[in-house]
N, CA, C and O atoms as CSV, one atom per row, in Angstrom:
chain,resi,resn,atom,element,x,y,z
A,1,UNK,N,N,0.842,-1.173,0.000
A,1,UNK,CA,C,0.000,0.000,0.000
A,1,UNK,C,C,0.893,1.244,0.000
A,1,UNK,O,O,1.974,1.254,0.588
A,2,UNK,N,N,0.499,2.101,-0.552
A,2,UNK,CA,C,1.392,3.624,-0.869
A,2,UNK,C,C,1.064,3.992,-0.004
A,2,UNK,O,O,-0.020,3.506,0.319
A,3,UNK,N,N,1.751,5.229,1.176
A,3,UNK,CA,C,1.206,6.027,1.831
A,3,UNK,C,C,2.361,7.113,2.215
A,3,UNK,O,O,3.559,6.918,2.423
A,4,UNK,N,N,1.628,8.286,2.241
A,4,UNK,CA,C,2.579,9.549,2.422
A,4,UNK,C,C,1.874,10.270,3.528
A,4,UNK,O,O,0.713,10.420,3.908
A,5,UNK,N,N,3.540,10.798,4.019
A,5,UNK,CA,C,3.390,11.224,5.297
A,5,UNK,C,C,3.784,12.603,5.467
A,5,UNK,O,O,5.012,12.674,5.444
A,6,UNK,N,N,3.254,13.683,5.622
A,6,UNK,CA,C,3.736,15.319,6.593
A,6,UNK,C,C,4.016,15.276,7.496
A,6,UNK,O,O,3.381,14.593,8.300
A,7,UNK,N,N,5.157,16.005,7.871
A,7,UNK,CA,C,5.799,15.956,8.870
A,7,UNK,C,C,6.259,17.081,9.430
A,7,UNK,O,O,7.325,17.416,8.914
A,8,UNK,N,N,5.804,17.971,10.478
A,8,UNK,CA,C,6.371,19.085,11.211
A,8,UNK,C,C,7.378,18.710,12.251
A,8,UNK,O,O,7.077,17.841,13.069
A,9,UNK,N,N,8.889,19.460,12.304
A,9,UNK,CA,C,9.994,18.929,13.717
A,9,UNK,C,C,9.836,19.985,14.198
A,9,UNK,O,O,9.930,20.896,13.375
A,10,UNK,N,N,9.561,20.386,15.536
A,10,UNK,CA,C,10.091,21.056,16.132
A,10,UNK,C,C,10.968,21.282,17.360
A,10,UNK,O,O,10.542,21.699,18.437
A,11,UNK,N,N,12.114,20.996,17.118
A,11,UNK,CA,C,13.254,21.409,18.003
A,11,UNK,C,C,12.602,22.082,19.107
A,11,UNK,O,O,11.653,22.787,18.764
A,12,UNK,N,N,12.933,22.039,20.655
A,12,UNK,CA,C,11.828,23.062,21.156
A,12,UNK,C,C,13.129,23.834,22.190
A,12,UNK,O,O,13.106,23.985,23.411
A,13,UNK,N,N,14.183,24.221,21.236
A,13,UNK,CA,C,15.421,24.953,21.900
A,13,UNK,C,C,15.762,26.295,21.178
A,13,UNK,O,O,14.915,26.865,20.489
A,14,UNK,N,N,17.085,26.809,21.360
A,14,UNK,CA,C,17.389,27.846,20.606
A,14,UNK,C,C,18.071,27.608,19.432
A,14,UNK,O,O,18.062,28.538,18.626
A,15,UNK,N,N,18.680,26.566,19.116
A,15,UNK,CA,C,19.592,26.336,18.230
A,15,UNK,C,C,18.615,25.100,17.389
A,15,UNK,O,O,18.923,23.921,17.564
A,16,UNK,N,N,17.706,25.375,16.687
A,16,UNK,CA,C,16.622,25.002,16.272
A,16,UNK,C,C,16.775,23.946,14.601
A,16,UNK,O,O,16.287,22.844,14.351
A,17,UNK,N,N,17.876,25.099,13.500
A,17,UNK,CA,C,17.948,24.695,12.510
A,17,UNK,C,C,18.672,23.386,12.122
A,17,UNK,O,O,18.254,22.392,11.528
A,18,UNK,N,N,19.911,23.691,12.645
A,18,UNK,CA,C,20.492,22.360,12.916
A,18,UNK,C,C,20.027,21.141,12.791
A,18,UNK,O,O,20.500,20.393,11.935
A,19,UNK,N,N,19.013,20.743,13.633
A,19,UNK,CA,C,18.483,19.189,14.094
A,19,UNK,C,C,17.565,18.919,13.063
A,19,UNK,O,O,17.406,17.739,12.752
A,20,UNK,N,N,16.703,20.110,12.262
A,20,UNK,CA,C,15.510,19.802,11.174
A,20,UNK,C,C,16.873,19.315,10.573
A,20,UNK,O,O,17.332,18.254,10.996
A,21,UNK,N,N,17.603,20.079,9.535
A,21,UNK,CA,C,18.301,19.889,8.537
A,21,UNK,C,C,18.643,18.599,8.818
A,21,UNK,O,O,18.121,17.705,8.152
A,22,UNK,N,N,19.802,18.211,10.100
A,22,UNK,CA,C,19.953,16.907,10.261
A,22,UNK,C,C,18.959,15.962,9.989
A,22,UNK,O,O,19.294,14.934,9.399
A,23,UNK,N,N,17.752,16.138,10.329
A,23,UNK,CA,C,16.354,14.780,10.333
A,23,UNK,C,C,16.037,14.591,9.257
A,23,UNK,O,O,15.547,13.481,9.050
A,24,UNK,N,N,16.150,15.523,8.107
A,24,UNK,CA,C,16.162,15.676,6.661
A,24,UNK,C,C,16.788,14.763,6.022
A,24,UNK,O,O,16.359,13.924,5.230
A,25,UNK,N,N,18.077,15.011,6.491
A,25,UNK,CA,C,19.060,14.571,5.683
A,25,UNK,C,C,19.172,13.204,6.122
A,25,UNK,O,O,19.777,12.447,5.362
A,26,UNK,N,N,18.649,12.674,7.336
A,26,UNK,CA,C,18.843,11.164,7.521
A,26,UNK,C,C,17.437,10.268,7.037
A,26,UNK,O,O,17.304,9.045,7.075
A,27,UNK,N,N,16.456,11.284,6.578
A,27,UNK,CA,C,15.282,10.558,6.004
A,27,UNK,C,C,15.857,10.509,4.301
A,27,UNK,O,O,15.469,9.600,3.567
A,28,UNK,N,N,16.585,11.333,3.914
A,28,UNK,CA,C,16.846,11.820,2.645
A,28,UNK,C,C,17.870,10.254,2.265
A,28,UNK,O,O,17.857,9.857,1.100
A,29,UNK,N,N,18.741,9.435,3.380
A,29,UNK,CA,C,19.907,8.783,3.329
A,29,UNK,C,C,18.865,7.162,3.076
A,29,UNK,O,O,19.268,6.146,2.509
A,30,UNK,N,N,17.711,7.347,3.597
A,30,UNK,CA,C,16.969,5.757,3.927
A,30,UNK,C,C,16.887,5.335,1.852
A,30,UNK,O,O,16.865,6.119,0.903
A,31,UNK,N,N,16.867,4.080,1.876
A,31,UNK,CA,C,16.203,3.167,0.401
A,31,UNK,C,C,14.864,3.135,0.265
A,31,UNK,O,O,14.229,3.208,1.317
A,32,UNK,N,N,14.246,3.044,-0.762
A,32,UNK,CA,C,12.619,2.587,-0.915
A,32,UNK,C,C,12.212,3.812,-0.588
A,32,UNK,O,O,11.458,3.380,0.284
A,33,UNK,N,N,12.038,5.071,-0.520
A,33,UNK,CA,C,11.208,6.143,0.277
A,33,UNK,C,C,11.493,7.873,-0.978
A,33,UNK,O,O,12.532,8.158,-1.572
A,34,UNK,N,N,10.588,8.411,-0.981
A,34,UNK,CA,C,10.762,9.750,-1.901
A,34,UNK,C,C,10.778,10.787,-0.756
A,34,UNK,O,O,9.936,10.576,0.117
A,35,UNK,N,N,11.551,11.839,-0.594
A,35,UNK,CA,C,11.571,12.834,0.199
A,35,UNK,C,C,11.465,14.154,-0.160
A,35,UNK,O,O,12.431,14.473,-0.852
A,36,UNK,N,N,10.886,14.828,-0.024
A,36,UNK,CA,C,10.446,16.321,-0.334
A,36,UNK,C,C,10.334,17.464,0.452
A,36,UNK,O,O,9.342,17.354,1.174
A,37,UNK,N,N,11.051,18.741,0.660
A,37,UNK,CA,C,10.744,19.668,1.920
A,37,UNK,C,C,10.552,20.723,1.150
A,37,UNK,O,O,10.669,20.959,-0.052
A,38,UNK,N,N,10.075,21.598,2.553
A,38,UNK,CA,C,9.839,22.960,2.293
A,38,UNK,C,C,10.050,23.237,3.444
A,38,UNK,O,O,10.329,22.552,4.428
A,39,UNK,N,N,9.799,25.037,3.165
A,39,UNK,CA,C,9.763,26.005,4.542
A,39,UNK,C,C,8.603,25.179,6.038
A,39,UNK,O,O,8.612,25.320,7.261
A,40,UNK,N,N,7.848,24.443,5.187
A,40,UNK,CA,C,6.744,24.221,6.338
A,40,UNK,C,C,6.800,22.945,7.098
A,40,UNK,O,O,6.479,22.701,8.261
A,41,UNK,N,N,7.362,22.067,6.007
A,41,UNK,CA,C,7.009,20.638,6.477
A,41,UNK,C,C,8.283,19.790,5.485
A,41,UNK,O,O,9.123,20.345,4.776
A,42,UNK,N,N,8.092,18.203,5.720
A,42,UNK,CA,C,8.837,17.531,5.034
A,42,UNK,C,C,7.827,16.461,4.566
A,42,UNK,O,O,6.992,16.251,5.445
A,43,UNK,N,N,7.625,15.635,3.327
A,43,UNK,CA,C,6.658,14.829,3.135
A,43,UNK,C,C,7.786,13.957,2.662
A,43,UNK,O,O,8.926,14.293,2.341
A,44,UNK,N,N,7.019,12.309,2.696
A,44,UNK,CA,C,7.815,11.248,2.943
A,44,UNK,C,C,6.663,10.364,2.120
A,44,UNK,O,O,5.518,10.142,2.512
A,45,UNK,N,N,7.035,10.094,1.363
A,45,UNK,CA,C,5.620,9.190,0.189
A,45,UNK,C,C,6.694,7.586,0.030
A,45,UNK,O,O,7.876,7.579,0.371
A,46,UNK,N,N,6.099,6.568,-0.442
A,46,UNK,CA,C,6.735,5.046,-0.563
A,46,UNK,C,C,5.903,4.621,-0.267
A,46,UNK,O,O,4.796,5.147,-0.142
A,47,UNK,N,N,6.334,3.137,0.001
A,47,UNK,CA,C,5.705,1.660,0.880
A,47,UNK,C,C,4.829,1.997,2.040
A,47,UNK,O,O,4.715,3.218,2.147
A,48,UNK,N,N,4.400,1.558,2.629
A,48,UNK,CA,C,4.169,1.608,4.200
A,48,UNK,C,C,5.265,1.321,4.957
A,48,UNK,O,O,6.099,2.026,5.525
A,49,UNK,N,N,5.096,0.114,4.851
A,49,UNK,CA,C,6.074,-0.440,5.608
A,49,UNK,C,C,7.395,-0.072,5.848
A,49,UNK,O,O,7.949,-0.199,6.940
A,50,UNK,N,N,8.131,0.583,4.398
A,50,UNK,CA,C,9.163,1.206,3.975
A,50,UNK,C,C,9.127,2.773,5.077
A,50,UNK,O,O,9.888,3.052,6.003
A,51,UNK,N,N,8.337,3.304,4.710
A,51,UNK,CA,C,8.069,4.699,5.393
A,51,UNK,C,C,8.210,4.638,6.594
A,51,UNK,O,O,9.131,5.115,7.258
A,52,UNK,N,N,7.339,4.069,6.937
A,52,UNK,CA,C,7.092,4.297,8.889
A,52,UNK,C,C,8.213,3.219,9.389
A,52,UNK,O,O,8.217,2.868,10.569
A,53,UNK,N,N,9.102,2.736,8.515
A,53,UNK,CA,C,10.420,2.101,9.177
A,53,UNK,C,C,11.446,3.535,9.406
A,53,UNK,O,O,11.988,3.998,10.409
A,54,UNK,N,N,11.414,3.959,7.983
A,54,UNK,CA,C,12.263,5.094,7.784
A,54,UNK,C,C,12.111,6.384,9.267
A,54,UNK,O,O,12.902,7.003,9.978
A,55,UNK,N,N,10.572,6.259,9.127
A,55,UNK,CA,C,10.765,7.689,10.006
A,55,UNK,C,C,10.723,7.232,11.187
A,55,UNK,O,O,10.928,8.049,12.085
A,56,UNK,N,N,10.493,6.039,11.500
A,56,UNK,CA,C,9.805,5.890,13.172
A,56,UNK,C,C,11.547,5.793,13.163
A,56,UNK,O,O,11.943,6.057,14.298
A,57,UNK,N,N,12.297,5.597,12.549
A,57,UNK,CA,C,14.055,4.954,12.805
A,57,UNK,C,C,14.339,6.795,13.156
A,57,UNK,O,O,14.775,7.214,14.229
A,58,UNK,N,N,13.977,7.636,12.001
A,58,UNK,CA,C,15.039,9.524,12.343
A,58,UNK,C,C,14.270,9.750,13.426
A,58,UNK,O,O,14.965,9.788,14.441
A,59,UNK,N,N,12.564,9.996,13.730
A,59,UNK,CA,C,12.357,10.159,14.926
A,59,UNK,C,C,12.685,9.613,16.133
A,59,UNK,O,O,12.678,10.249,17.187
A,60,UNK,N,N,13.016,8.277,16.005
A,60,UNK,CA,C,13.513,7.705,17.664
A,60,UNK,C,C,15.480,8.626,17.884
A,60,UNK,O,O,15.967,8.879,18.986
A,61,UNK,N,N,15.904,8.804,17.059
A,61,UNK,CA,C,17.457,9.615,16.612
A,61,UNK,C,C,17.170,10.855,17.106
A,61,UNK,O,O,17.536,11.240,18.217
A,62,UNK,N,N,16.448,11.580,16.230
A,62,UNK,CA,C,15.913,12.694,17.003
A,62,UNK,C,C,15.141,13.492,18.359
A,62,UNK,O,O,14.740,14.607,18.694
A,63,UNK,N,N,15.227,12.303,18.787
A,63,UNK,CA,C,14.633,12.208,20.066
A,63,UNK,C,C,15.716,12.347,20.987
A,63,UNK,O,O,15.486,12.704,22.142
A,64,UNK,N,N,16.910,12.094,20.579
A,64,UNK,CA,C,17.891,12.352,21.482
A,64,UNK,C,C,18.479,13.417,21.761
A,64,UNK,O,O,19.456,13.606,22.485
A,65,UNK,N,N,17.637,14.374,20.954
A,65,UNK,CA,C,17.647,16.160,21.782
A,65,UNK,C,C,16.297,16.230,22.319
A,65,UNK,O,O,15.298,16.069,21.617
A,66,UNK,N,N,16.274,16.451,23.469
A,66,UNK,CA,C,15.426,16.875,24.553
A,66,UNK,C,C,14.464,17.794,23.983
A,66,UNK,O,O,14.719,18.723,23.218
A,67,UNK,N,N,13.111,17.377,24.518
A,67,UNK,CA,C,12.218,18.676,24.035
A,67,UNK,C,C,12.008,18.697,22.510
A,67,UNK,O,O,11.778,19.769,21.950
A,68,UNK,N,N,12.076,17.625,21.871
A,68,UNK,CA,C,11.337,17.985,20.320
A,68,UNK,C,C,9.885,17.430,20.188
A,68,UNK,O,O,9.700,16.513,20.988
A,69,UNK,N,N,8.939,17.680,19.511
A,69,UNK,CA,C,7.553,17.810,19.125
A,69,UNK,C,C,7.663,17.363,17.249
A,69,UNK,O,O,8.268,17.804,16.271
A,70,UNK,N,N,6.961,16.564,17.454
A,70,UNK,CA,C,6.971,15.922,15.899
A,70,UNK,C,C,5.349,15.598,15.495
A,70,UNK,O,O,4.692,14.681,15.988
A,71,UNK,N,N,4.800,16.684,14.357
A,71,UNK,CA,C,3.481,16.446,14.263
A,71,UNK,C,C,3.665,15.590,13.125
A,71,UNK,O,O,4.793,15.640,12.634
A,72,UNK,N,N,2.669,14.660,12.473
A,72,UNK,CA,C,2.238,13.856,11.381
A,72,UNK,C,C,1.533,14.578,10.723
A,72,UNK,O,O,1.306,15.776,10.892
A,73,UNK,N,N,0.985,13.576,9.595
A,73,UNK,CA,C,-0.200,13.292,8.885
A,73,UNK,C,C,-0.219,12.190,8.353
A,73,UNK,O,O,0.826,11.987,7.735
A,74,UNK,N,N,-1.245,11.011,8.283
A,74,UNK,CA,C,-0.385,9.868,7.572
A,74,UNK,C,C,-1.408,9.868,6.857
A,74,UNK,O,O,-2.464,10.268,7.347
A,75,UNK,N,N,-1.335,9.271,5.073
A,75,UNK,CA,C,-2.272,9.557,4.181
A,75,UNK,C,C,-2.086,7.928,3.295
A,75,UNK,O,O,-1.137,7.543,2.612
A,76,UNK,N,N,-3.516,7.153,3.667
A,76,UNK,CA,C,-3.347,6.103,2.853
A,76,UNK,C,C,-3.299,5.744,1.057
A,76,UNK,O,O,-3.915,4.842,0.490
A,77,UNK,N,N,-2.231,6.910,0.340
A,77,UNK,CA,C,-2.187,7.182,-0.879
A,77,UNK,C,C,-1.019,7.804,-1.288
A,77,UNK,O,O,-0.457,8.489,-0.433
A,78,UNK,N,N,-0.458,7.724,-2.520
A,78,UNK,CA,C,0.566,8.081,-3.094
A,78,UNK,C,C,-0.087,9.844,-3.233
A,78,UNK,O,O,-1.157,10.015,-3.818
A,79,UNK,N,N,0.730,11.122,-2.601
A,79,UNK,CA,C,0.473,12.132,-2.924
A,79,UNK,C,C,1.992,12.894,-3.278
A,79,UNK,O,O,2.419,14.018,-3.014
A,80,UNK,N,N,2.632,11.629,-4.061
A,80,UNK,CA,C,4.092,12.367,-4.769
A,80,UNK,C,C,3.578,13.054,-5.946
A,80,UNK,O,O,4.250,12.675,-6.905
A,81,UNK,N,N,3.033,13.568,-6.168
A,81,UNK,CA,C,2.938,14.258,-7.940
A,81,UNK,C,C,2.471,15.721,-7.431
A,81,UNK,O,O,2.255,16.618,-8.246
């Protein structure tokens, strides 16, 4: 099943940019998965299974700065185009 995911990080410190860019770039490094950002969000389209391996793996990483907030959206459909 296809499914794509939005994704808001928020760092909840002063030195903020850093850790997005990093979470980016380690969703950007995973196989099987399409990655896409902007100013607002990051979307993550593939597999299921593929996906929510990928991110549940940078969010548990990212978790190892204190104080971050990670909103979703999970969408049972390919919304890469």
């Amino acid at each position: 099943m296809k499914t794509s995911i939005d994704i808001s990080y928020y760092p909840l410190s002063q030195e903020f940019r850093q850790p997005i860019k990093n979470f980016i770039a380690s969703l950007g490094q995973k196989d099987n998965i399409s990655v896409r950002s902007n100013s607002m969000s990051t979307q993550v389209f593939g597999e299921f299974d593929d996906v929510m391996s990928a991110v549940t793996e940078c969010i548990k990483n990212a978790f190892e700065l204190p104080e971050s907030t990670f909103v979703l959206k999970i969408i049972n459909m390919d919304r890469n185009k």
